[in-house]
C-alpha positions as CSV (number, residue, x, y, z in Angstrom):
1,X,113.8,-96.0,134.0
2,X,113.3,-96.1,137.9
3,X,110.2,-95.4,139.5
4,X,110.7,-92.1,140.5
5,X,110.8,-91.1,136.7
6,X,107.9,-93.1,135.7
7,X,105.6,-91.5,137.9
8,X,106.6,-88.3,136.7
9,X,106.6,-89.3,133.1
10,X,102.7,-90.6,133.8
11,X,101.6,-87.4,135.5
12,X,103.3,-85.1,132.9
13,X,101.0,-87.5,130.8
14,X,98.0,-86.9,132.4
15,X,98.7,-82.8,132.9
16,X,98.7,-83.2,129.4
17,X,96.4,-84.8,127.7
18,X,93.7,-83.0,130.4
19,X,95.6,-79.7,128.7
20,X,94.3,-81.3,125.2
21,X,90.9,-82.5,126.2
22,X,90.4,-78.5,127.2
23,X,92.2,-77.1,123.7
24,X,89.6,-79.5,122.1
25,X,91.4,-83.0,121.5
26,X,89.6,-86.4,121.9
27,X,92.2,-88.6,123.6
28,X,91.6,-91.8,121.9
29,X,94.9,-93.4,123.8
30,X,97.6,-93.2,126.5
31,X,100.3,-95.3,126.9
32,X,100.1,-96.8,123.6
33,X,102.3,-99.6,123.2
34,X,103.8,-101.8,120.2
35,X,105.2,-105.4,120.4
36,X,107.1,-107.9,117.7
37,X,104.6,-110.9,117.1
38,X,107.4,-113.1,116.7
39,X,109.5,-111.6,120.0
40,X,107.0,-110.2,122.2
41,X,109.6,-107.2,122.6
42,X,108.1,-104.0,122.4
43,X,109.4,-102.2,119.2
44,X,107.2,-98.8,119.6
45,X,105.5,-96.4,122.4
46,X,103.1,-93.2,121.9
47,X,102.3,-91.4,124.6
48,X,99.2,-89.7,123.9
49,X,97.1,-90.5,120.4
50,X,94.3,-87.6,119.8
51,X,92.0,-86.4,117.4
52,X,90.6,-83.1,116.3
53,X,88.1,-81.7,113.8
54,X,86.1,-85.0,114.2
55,X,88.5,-87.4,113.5
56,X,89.8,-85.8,110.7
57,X,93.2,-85.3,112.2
58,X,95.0,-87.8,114.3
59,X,97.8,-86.5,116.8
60,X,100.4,-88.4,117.7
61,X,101.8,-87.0,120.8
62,X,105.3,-87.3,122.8
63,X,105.0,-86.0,126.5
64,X,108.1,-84.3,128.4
65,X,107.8,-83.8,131.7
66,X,110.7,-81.2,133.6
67,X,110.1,-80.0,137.0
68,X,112.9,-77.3,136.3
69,X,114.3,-75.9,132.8
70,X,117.7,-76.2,134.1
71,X,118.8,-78.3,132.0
72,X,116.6,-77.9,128.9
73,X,113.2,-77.9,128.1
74,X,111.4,-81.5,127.5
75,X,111.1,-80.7,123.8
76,X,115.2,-80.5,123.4
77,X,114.9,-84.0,124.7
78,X,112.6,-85.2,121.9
79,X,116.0,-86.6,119.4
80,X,115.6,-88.3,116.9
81,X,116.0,-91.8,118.3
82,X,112.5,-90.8,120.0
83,X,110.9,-89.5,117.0
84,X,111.6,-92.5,115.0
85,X,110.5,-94.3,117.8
86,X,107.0,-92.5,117.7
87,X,106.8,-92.4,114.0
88,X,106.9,-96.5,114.1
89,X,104.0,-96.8,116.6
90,X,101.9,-93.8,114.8
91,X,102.4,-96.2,111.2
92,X,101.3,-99.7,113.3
93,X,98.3,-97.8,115.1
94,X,97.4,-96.3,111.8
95,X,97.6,-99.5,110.1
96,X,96.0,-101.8,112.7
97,X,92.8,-98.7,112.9
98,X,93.1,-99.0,109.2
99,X,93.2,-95.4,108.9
100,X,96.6,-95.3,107.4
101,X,95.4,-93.0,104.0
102,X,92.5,-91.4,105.6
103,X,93.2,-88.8,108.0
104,X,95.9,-85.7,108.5
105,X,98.8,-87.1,111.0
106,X,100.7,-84.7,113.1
107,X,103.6,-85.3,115.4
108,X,103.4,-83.3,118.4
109,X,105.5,-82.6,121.5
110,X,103.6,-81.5,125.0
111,X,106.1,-80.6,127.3
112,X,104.8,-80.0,131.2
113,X,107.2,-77.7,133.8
114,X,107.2,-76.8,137.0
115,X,104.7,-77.9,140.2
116,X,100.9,-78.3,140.2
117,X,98.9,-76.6,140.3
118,X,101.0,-73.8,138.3
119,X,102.3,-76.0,135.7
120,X,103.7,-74.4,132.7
121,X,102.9,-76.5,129.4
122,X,104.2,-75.6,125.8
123,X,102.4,-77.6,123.1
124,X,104.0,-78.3,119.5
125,X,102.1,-79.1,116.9
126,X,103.4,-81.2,113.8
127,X,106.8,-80.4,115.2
128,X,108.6,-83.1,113.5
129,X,108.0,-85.6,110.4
């Protein structure tokens, strides 16, 4: 990924977990990353892990950023190479937070459109399994 696309990617992030903090998530982490012990090689990513109704539910959230629709919207682009992908890192978060059989897990997909300040954003909620 060039750097042109990774500063997009981190400000869709950050249009979009402000868009959770005001629908009443606690943003617990960004950027979440995963890595072998053995390797070093990073096996997982999350983009945004949340909570909501005190901790009761924890969100695990994948972030699409589009500045045009043109070619789809960010959540056509959530396959299932990506969802397996955020699946692992929601089981090794929820396992090193020993929270693995304690809370309600959801798989979400934000996806952020458009220009600031008139971004459009779509939220899914448990969109995927």
């Amino acid at each position: 990924m060039n750097y042109f696309n990774q500063a997009h990617g981190r400000m869709g992030e950050s249009v979009a977990a402000a868009y959770l903090e005001r629908k009443g998530f606690y943003i617990i982490e960004q950027n979440a990353e995963f890595h072998d012990k053995e390797t070093g090689k990073k096996i997982a990513e999350v983009d945004i892990i949340a909570s909501k109704n005190k901790g009761a539910e924890i969100h695990f959230v994948e972030v699409k950023y589009r500045k045009t629709t043109d070619y789809g919207t960010g959540a056509m682009a959530v396959g299932k190479a990506k969802q397996k992908n955020v699946k692992n890192g929601a089981m090794r978060w929820l396992m090193l937070s020993k929270l693995y059989d304690s809370v309600i897990v959801s798989f979400d997909v934000v996806e952020v459109s458009g220009d600031a300040p008139d971004f459009e954003i779509n939220h899914y909620e448990n969109c995927f399994y």
